[in-house]
N, C-alpha and C positions, 0 to 999 in steps of 0.2 A: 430493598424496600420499594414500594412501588410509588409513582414517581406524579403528585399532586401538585408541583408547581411549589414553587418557594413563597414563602412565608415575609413579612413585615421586616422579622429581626434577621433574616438571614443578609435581604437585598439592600440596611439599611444600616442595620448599629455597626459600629466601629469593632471585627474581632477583638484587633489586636493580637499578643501573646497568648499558646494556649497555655491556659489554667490548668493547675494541677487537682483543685475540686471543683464541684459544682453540683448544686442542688438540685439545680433542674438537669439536670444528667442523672443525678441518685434515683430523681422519683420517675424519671421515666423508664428508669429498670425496675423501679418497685411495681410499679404499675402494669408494665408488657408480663415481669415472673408471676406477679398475680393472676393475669388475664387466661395465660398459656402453660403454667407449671405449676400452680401452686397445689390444684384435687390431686395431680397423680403423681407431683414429686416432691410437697411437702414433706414429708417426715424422710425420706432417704436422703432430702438435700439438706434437711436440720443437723441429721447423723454425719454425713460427708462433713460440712463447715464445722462441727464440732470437734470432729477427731483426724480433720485432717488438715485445717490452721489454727486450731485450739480457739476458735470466738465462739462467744456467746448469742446463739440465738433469741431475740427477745420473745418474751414470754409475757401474755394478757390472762388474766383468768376467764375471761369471758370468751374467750376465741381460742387460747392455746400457743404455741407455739409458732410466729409470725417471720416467716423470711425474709416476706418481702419490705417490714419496718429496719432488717438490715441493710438493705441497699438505702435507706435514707437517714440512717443511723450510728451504723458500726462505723467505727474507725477504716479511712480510705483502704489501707491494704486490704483490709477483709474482703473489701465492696471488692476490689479489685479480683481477689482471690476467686470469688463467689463469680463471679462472671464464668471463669472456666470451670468450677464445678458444677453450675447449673448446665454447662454443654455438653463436661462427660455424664451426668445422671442422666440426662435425658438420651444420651446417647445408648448407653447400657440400659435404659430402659426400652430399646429399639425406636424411638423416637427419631430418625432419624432428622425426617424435613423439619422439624418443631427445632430440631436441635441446631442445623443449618440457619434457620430465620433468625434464631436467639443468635448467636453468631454474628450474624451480616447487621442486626437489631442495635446488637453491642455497636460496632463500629460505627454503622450510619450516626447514633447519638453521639460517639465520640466528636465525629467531624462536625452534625453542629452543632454540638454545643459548645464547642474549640476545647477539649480537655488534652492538653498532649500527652494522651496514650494512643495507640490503635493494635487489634487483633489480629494473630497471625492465624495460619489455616486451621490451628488447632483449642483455637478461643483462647490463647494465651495472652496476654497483656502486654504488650512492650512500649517504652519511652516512645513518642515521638514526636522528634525535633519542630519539621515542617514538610509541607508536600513537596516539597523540592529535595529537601534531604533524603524522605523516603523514596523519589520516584530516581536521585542518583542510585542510590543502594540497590535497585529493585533492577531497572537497568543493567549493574556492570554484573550481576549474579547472573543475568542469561546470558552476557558474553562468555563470562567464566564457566559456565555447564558442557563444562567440556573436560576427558579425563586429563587434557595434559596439563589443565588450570587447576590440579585439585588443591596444591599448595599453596598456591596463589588466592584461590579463593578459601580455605580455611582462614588463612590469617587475616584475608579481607573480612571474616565475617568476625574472624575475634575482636575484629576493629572495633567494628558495629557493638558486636556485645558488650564491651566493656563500656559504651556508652549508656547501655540498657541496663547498668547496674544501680542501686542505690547505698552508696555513692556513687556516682558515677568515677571510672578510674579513667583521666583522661590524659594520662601520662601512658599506660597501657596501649591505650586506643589507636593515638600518634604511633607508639613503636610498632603495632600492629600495622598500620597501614602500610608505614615504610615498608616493613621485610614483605607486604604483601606486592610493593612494587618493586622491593628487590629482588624476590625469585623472580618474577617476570622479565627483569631485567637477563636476570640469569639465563633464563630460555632463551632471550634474542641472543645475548652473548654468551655463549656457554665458559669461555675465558675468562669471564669478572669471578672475581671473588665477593667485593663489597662492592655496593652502591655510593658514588661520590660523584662529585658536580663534574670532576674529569672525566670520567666513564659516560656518563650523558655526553657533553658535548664531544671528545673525541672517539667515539666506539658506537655509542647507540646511535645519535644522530646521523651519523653519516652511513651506518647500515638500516636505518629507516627511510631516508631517504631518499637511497639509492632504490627502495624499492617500491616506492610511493606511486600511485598511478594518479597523481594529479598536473597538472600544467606547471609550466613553468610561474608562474604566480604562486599558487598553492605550495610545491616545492619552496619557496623565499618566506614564507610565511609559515610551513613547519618547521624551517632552520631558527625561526624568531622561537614558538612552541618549545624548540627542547631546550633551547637558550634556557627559557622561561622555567622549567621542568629541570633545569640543572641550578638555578637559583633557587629553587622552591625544595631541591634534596640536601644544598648545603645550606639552606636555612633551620629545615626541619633537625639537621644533625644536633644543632643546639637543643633537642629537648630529648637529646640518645646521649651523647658525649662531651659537648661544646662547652659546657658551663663550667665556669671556677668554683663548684661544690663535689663534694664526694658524691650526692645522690643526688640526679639533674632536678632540677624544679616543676612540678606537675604543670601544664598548659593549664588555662581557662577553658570554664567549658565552651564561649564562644570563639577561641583559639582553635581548640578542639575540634569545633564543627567545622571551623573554615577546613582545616589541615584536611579532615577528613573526605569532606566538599570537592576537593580539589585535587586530591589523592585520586580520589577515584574519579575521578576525568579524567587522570593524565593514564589512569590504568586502561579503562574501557578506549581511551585510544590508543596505546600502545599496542595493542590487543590485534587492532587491523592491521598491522604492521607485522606482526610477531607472527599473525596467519599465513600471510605471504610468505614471509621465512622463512616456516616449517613445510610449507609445500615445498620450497623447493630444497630443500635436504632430503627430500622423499625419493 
């Protein structure tokens, strides 16, 4: 969106938490799908929300059948829904640039209006936490683009997903992240089996280390890091195996987010290490 300077409420009221509704978010979708979609893709986007999350389009006698009174109206999943079907209609209507701005449209309101969702390339809707969370996530995915991270980074993203659920499963999430730093582990060490706070400080640390190109400072201060990273993998075992229950106890979801926060730090740096590694097994 192009770029008019910030506004009264952006530089001044207190965010906070993002909200999960908000009106003034609904009616600025009603208002951009009216402006830019409604002459050429009212009645195929009525059709699509109809038959393909079963809402109801409201209907005026005087006007017809009104999309855009559903972004200010239907019930949130809808609204939510109807974001991506207005991207792909207008898309398969060749629309492409219309279909791109509705897009970047979507998001830009998300961020100010603080609602935590945001759109992924494909005008898809997902949870989101905070820009810190999404720019960790965003971050260790380009480390990981790479074929010998593929394991690694599936179960990192199942992480992610299972927080994108509703419910969110954040007992999933946690175990996801673990096995996605214990294959990785598995790569520096090809000998591990499991991941335990032993295998960190006796096995990883000291073949990270050994190949660290930083000072002797730096080197004293990653020995503290895996310390750190071997307390943080026999902690996290408590929400895999630890517990005096048959079936361990889900995290909170702000448990949840730390574990996952944090997880993926210790991956995206483990990552520089494990490069080193692999070159030299080459």
């Amino acid at each position: 969106m192009p770029d008019q300077g910030q506004r009264f409420s952006q530089i001044y009221l207190e965010r906070g938490a993002p909200a999960r509704d908000s009106q003034r978010f609904r009616n600025r979708l009603a208002s951009y799908y009216h402006e830019h979609f409604h002459e050429r893709l009212g009645e195929k986007t009525r059709k699509a929300i109809e038959q393909e999350i079963g809402a109801n389009v409201p209907w005026f006698a005087n006007i017809g059948y009104w999309v855009a009174d559903l972004f200010k109206t239907g019930e949130l999943r809808d609204v939510l829904d109807t974001i991506t079907i207005v991207y792909r209609q207008a898309k398969a209507a060749g629309m492409m640039t219309p279909a791109h701005r509705w897009l970047m449209f979507a998001g830009y309101a998300m961020r100010e209006e603080n609602v935590g969702y945001r759109v992924d390339e494909n005008c898809v809707v997902h949870y989101f936490v905070d820009q810190e969370f999404e720019r960790n996530r965003v971050s260790v995915l380009a480390v990981l683009d790479s074929p010998r991270y593929t394991a690694v980074k599936t179960a990192f993203e199942d992480a992610y997903g299972h927080l994108d659920r509703d419910p969110r499963d954040t007992k999933a999430a946690v175990r996801s992240i673990f096995e996605s730093l214990e294959i990785l582990v598995r790569l520096i060490a090809p000998e591990t089996k499991n991941l335990n706070k032993w295998i960190v400080q006796n096995t990883v640390k000291e073949r990270c280390v050994a190949v660290g190109n930083g000072d002797a400072t730096e080197s004293t201060v990653s020995k503290g890091m895996f310390s750190s990273l071997a307390e943080w993998v026999d902690a996290v075992h408590y929400y895999r195996h630890g517990q005096a229950t048959e079936e361990p106890v889900a995290p909170s979801e702000e448990m949840a987010i730390h574990i996952l926060s944090t997880g993926s730090a210790y991956i995206r740096w483990l990552c520089q290490f494990d490069a080193v590694l692999a070159r030299g097994d080459q």
